[in-house]
MDAnalysis code that builds the backbone (N, CA, C; Angstrom):
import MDAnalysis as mda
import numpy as np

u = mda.Universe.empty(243, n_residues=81, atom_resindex=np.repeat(np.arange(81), 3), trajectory=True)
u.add_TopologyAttr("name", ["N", "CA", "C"] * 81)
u.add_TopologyAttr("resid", np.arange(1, 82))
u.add_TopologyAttr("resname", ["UNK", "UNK", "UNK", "UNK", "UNK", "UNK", "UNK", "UNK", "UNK", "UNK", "UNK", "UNK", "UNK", "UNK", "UNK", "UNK", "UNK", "UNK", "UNK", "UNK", "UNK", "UNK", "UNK", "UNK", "UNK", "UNK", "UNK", "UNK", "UNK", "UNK", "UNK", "UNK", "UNK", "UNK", "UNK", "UNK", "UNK", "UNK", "UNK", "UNK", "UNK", "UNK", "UNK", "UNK", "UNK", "UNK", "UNK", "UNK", "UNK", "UNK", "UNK", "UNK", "UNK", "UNK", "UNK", "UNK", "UNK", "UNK", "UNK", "UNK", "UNK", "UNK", "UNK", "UNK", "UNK", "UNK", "UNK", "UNK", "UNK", "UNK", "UNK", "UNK", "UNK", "UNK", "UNK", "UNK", "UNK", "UNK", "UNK", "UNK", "UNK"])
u.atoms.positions = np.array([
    [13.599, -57.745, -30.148],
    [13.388, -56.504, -29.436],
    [14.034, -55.365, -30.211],
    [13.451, -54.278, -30.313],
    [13.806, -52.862, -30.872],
    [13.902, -52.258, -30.420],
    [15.417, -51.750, -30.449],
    [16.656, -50.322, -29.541],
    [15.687, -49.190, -30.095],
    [15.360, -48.591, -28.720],
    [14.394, -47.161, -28.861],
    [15.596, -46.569, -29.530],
    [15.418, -45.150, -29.743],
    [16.482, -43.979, -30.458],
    [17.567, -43.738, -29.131],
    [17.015, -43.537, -28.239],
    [18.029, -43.302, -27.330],
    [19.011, -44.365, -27.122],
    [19.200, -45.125, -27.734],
    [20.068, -46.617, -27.106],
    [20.618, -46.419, -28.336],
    [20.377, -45.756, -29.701],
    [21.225, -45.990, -30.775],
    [21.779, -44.808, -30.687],
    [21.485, -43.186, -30.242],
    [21.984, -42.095, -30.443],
    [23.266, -42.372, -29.958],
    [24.310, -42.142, -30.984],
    [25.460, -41.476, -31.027],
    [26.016, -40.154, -31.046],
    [26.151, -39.649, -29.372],
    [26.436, -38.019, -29.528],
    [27.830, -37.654, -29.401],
    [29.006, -36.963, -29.835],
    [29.950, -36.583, -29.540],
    [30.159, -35.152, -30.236],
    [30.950, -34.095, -29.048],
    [31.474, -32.615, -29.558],
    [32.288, -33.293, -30.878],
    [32.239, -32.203, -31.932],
    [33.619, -32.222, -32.641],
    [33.663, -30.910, -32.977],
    [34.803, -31.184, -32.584],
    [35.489, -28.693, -32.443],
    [36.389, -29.092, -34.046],
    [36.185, -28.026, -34.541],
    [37.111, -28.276, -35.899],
    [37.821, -26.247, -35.719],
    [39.377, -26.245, -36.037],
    [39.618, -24.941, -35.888],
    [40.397, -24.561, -36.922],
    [39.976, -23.580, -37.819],
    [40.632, -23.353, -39.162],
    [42.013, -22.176, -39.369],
    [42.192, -21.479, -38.448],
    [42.954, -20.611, -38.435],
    [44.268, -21.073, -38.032],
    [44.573, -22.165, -38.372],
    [46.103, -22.825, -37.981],
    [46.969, -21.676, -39.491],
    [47.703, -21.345, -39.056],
    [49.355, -20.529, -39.771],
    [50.773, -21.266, -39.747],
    [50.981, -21.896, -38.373],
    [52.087, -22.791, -38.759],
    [52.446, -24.050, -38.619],
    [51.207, -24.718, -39.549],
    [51.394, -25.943, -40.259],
    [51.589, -27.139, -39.364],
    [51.307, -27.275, -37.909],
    [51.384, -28.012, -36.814],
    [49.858, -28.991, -36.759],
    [50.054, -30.157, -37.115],
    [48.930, -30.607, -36.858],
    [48.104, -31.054, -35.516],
    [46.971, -30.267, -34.791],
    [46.309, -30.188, -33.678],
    [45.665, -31.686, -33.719],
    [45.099, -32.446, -32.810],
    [44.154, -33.695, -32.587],
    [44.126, -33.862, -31.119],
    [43.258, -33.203, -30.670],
    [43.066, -33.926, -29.131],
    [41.464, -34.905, -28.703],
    [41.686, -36.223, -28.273],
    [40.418, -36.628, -28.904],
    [40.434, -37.354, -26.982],
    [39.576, -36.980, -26.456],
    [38.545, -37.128, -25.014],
    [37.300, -37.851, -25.256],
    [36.896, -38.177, -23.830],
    [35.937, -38.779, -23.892],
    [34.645, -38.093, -24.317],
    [34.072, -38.601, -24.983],
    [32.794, -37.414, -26.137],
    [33.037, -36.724, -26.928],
    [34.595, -36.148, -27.260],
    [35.113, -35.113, -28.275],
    [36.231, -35.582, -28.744],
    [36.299, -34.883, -30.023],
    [37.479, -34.706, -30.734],
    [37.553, -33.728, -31.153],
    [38.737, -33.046, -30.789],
    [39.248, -31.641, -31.843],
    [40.608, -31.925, -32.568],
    [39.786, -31.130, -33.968],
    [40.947, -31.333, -34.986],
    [41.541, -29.689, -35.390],
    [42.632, -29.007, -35.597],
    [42.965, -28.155, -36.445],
    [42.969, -27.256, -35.451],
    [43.337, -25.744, -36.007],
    [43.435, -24.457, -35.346],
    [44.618, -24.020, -34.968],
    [45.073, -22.727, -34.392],
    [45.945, -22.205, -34.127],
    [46.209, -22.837, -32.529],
    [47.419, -22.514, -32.019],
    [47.824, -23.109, -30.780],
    [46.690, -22.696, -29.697],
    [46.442, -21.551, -29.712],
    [45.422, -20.452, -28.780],
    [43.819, -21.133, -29.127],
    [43.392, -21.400, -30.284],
    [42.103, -21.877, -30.721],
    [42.128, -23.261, -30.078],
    [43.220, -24.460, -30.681],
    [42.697, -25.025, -29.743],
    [42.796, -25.375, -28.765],
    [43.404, -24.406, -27.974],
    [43.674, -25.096, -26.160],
    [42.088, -24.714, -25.741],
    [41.593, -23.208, -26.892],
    [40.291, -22.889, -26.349],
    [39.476, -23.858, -26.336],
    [39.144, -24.586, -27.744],
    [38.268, -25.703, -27.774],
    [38.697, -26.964, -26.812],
    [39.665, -27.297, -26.469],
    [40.147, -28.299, -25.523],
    [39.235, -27.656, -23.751],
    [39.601, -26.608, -23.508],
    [39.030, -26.093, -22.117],
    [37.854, -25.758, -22.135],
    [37.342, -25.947, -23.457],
    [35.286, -25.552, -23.572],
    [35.276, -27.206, -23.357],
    [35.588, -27.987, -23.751],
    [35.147, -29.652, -24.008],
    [35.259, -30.186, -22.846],
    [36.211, -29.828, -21.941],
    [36.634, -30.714, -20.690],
    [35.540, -29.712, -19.928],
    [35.262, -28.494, -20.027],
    [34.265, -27.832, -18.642],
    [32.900, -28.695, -18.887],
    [32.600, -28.885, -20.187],
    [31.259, -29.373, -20.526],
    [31.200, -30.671, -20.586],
    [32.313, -31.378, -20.233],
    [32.352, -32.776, -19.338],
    [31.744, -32.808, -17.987],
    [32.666, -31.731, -17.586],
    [32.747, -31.141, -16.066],
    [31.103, -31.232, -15.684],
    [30.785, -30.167, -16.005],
    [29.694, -29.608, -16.038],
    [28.289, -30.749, -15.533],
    [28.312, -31.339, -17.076],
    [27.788, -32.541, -17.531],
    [27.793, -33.419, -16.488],
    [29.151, -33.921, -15.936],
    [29.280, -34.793, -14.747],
    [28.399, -34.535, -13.971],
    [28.687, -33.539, -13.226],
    [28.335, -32.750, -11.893],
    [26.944, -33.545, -11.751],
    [25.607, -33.390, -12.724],
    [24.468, -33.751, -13.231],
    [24.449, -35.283, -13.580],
    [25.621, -35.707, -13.357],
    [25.484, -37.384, -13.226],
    [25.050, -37.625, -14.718],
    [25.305, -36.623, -16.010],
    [25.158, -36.743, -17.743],
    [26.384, -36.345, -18.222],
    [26.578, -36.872, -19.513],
    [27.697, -36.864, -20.040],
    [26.847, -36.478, -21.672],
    [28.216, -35.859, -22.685],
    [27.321, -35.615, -23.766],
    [26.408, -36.248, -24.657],
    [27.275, -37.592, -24.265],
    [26.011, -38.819, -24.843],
    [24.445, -39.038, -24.109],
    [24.396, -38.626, -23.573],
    [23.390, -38.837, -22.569],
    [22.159, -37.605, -22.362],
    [23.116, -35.892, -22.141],
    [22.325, -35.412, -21.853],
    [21.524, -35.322, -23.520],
    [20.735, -34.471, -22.659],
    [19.385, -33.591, -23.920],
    [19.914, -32.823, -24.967],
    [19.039, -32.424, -25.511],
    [19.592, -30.985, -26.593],
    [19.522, -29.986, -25.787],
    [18.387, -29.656, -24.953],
    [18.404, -28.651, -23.629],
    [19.417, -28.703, -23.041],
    [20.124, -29.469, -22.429],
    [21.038, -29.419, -21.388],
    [22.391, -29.329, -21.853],
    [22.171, -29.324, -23.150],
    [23.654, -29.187, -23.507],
    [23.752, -27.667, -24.243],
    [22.662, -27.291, -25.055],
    [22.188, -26.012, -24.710],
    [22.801, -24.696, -23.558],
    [22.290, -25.617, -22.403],
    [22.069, -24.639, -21.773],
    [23.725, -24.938, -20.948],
    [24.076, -25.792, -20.777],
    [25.611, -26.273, -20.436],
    [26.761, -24.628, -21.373],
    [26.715, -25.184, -22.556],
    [27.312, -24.562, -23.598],
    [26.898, -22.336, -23.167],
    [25.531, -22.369, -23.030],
    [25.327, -21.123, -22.873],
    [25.960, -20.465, -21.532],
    [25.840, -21.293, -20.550],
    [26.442, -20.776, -18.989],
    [28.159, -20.772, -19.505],
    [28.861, -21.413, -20.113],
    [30.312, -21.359, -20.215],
    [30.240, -19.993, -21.364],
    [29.575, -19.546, -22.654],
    [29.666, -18.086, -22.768],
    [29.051, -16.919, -22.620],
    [28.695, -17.364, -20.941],
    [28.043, -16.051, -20.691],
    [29.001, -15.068, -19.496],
])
């Protein structure tokens, strides 16, 4: 038997943040994401975008592995609007 694409897709966020100054190494790694790098402020940001779009995601009974390109889309667009 042959795994359609959806049974092999591997989806996960990865936030990467380059503006780190004092030399502290960032890694916070959740379910669907990992963030690496950034200033203290960058990544608590990327940490509180990743957990709403869990959130979010939940709510809809999908997670990032799961949902669409649409829905994560449109997930991602409602948190910067």
């Amino acid at each position: 038997m042959k795994a359609n694409d959806d049974e092999l897709r591997q989806r996960m966020l990865l936030g990467m943040g380059f503006d780190n100054k004092d030399g502290h190494k960032r890694y916070t790694k959740g379910e669907d994401f990992i963030l690496m790098g950034g200033s203290e402020e960058t990544h608590e940001k990327m940490t509180e975008t990743a957990i709403k779009v869990n959130e979010k995601l939940a709510r809809k009974g999908r997670s990032i592995r799961t949902a669409s390109d649409e829905e994560l889309r449109d997930v991602f667009g409602e948190l910067n609007s």
